[in-house]
C-alpha positions in Angstrom: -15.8 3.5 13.5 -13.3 0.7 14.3 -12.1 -1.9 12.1 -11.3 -5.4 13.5 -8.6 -5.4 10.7 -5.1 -4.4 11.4 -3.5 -1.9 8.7 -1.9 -3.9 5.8 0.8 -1.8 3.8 0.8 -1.8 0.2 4.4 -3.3 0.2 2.7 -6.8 2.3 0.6 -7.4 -0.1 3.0 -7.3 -3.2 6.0 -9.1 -0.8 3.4 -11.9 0.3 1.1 -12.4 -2.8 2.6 -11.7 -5.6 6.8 -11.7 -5.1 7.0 -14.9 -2.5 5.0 -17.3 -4.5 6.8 -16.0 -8.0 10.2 -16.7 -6.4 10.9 -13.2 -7.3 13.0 -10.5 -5.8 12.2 -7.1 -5.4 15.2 -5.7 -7.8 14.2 -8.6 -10.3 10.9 -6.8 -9.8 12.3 -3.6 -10.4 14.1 -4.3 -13.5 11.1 -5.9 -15.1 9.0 -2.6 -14.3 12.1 0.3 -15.0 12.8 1.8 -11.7 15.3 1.7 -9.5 16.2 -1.7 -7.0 15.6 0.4 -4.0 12.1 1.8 -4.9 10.5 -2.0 -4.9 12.9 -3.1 -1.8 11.4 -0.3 0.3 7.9 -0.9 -0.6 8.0 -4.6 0.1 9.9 -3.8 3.3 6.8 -1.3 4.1 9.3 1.4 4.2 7.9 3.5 1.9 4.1 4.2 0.6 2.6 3.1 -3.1 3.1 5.8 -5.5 1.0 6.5 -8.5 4.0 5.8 -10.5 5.2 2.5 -9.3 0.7 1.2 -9.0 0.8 2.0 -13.0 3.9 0.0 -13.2 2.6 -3.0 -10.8 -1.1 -2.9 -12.6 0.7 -3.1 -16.1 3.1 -5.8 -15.0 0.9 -8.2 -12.9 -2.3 -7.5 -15.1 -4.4 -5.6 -12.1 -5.3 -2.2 -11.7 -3.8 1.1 -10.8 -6.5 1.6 -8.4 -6.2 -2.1 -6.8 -2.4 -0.5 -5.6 -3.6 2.7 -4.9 -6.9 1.5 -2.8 -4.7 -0.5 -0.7 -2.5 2.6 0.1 -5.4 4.7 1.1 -6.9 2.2 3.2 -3.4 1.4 5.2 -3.4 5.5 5.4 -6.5 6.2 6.3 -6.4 3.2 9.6 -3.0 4.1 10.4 -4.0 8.3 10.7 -7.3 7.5 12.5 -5.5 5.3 15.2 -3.2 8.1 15.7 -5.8 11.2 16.2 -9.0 8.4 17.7 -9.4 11.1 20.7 -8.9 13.9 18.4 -11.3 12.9 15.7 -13.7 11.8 18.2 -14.1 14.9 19.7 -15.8 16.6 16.6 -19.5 17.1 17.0 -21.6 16.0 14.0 -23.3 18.5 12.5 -27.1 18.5 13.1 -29.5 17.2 10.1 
């Protein structure tokens, strides 16, 4: 199965939706949600992956979910390993009904 879709990090989504139209910086971000600068500038710089920890703090601050974050992170996994092994993957037989 292909997706039209190209991958779209966690961090693109928080940068783009939610931080650009608030005028907000990432380490204004990060004080507002009590973790360090460098662990919201990574993630909107789509240097680093959503964790648990930092989805509860997004959900709590911008009134979403945990899972909304954590979804997005799975998806942006799951495209990015499935482009990566294609031939691999598509070499597995089904198994018969």
């Amino acid at each position: 199965m292909t997706s039209i879709l190209p991958p779209v990090h966690p961090g693109e989504i928080l940068r783009e939706e939610y931080l650009v139209p608030l005028a907000m910086s990432a380490g204004a971000l990060a004080k507002q949600l009590h973790v360090p600068r460098t662990r919201i500038e990574r993630l909107a710089a789509e240097q680093t992956a959503m964790t648990p920890d930092t989805a509860l703090r997004l959900a709590a601050f911008f009134r979403t979910t945990p899972e909304f974050w954590m979804n997005m992170q799975t998806a942006y996994d799951l495209k990015i390993e499935a482009a990566a092994k294609r031939d691999e993957i598509a070499r597995i037989a089904a198994r018969a009904a």
